[in-house]
C-alpha positions as a LaTeX table, in Angstrom:
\begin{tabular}{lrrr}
\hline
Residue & $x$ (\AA) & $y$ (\AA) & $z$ (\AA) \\
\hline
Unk1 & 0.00 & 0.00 & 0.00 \\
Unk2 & 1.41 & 3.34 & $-0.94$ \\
Unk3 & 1.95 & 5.82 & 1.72 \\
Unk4 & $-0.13$ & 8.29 & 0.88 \\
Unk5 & $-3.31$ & 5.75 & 0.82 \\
Unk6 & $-1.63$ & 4.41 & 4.10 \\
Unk7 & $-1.86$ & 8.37 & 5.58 \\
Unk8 & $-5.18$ & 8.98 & 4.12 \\
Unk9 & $-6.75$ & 5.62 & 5.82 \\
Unk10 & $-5.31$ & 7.07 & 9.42 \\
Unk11 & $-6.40$ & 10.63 & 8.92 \\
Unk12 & $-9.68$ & 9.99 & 8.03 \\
Unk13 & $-10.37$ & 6.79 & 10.06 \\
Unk14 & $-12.92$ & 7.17 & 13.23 \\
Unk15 & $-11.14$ & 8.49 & 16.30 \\
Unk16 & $-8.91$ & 6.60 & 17.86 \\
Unk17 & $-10.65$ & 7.64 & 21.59 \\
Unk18 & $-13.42$ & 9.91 & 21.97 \\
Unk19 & $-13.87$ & 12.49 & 25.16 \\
Unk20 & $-16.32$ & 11.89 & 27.80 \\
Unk21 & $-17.41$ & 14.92 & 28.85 \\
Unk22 & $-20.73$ & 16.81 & 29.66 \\
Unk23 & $-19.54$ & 19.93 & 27.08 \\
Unk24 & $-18.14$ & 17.57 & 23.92 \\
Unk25 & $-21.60$ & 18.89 & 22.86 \\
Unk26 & $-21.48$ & 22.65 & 21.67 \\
Unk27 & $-24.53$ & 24.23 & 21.38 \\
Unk28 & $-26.63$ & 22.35 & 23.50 \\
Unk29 & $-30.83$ & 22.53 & 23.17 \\
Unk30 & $-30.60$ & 23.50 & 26.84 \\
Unk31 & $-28.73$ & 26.67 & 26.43 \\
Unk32 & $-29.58$ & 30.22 & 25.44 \\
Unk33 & $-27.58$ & 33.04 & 23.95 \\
Unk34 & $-27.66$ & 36.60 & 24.89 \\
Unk35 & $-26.49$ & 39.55 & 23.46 \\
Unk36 & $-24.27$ & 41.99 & 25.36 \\
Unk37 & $-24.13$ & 45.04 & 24.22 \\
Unk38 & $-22.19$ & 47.76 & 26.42 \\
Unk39 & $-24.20$ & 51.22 & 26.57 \\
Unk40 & $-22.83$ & 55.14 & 28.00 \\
Unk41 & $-26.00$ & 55.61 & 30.04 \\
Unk42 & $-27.80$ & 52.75 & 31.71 \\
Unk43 & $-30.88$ & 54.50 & 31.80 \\
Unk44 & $-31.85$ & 56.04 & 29.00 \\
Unk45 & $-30.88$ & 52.96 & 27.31 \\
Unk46 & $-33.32$ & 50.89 & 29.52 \\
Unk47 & $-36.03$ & 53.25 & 28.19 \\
Unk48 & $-34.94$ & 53.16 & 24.66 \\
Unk49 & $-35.36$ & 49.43 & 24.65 \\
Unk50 & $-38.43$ & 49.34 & 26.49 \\
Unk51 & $-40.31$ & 52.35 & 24.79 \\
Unk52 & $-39.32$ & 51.94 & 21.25 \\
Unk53 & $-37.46$ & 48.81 & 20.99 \\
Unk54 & $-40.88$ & 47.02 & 22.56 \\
Unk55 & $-38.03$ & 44.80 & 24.82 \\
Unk56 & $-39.39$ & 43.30 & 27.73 \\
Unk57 & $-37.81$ & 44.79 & 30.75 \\
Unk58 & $-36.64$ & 41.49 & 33.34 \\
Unk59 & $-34.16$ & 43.01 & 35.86 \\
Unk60 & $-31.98$ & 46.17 & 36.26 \\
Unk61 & $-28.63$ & 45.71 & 38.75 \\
Unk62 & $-27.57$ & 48.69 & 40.05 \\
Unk63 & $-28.04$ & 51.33 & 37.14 \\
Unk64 & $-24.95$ & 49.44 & 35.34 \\
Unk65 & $-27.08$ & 46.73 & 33.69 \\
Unk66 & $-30.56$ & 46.10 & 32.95 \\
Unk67 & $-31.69$ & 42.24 & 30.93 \\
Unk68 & $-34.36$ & 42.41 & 28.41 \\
Unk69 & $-36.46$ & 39.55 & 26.33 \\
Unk70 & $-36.62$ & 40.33 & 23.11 \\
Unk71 & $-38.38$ & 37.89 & 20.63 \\
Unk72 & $-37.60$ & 35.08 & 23.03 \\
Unk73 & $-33.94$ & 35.77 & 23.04 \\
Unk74 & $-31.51$ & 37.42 & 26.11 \\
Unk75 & $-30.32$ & 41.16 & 25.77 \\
Unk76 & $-27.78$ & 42.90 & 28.27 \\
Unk77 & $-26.89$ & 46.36 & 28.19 \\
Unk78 & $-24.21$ & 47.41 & 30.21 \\
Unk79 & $-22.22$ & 50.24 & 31.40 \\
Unk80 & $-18.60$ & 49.96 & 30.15 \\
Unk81 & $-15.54$ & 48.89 & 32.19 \\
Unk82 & $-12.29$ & 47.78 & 32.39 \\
Unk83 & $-10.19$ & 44.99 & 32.08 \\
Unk84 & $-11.16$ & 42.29 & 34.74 \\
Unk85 & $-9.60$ & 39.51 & 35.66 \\
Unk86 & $-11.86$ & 36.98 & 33.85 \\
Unk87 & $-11.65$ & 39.69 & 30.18 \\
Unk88 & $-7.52$ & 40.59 & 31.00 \\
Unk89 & $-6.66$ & 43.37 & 28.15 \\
Unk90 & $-10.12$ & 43.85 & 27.12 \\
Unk91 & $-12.52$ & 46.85 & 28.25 \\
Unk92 & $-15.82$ & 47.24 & 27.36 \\
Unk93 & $-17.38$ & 50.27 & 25.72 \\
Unk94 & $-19.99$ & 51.91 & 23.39 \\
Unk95 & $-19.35$ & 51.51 & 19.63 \\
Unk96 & $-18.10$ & 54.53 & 17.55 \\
Unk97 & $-20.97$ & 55.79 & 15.40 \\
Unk98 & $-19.00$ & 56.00 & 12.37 \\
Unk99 & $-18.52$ & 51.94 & 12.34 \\
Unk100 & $-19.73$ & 49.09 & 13.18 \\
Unk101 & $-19.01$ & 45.37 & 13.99 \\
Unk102 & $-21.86$ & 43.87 & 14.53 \\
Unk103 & $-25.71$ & 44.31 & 14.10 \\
Unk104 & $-29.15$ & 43.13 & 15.35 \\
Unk105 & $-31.39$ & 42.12 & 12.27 \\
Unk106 & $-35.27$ & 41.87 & 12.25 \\
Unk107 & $-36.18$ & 39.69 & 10.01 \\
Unk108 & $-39.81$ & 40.71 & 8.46 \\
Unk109 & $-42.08$ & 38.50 & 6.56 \\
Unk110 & $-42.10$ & 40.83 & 3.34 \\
Unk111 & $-41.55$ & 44.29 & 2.46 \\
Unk112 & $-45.12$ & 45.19 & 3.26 \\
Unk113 & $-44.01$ & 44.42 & 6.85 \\
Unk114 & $-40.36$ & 46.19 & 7.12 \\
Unk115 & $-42.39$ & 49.36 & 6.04 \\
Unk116 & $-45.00$ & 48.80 & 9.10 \\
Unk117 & $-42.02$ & 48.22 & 11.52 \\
Unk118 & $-40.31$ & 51.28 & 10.21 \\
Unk119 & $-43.58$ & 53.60 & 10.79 \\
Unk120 & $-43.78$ & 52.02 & 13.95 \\
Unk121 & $-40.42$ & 52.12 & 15.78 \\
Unk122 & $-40.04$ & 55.64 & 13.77 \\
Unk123 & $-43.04$ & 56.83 & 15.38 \\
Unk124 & $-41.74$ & 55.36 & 18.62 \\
Unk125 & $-38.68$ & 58.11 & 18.37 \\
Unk126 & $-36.51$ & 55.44 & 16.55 \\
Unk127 & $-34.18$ & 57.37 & 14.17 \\
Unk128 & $-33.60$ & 55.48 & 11.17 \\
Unk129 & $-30.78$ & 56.33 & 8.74 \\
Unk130 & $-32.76$ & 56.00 & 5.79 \\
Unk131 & $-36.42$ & 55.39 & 5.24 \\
Unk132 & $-36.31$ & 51.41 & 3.55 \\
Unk133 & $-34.62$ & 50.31 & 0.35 \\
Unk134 & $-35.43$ & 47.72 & $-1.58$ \\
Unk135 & $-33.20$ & 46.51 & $-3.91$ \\
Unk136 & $-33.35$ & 44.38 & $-7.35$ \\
Unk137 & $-32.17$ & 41.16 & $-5.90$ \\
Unk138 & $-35.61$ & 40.98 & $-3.79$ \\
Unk139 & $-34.49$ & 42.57 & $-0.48$ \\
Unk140 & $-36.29$ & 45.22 & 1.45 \\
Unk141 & $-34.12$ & 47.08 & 4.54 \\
Unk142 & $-33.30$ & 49.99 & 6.19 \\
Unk143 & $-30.97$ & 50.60 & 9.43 \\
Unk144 & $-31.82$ & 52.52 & 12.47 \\
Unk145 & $-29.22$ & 52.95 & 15.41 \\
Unk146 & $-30.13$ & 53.14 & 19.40 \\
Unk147 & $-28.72$ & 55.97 & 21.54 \\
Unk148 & $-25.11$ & 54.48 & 21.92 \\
Unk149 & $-25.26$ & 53.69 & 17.56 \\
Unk150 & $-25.94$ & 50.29 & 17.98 \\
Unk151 & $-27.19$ & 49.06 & 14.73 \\
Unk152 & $-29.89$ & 47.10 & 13.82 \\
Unk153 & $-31.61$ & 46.38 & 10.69 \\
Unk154 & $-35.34$ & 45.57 & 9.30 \\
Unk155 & $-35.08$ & 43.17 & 6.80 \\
Unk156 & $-37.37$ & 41.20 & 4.62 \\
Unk157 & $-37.35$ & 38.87 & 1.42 \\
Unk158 & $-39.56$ & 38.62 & $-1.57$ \\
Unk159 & $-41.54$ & 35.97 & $-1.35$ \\
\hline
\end{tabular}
């Protein structure tokens, strides 16, 4: 037998030994995700998310961090900090309004309803960056930002 068949036969043979442990399954169905996103004022931010966003309000520690539900999924806003011991060399703050690195996307069942969400939240006091766009390829969107320039983003298909 050649070597390279010999190779190929080890390398993609069934593992030799397999770990036993309760995380060598990653995701679980068990767990959630939440999405942390660090704010400059606690407050106003809590109120933001509550009064336009439509986020339901769960608990607020301390005017540094309040946890929302939001379409059945976790949302922390926090106050920024420091390096910690558990984050060494990373600190947390707002975003700079001229970028961004992430986003939070509503997906809409058509374009009928990303214009109905984008009356809604704009006459909620969201500020949207454009009114929606939809584009040949069968997309409808348009990006609004919350007091800190978080984006997020309606967004529906073409049936």
């Amino acid at each position: 037998m050649h070597l390279a068949s010999q190779l190929a036969r080890i390398l993609c043979a069934e593992p030799l030994f397999v770990i036993n442990s309760p995380m060598s399954d990653f995701p679980t169905s068990d767990m959630q995700l939440t999405c942390h996103l660090v704010v400059s004022d606690v407050a106003a931010s809590v109120s933001w998310y509550r009064d336009i966003l439509g986020a339901e309000l769960v608990r607020e520690y301390g005017g540094t961090s309040a946890v929302f539900r939001l379409l059945g999924q976790w949302l922390l806003i926090t106050s920024g900090g420091p390096p910690t011991v558990d984050k060494p060399g990373v600190s947390f703050a707002p975003p700079d309004p001229a970028t961004a690195s992430s986003q939070l996307i509503f997906r809409v069942p058509d374009a009928q309803a990303a214009r109905a969400a984008y009356d809604t939240l704009s006459a909620r006091g969201a500020v949207f960056i454009a009114p929606p766009v939809h584009y040949d390829h069968g997309e409808t969107r348009a990006f609004f930002r919350d007091p800190d320039n978080h984006l997020f983003e309606i967004s529906a298909l073409d049936a």
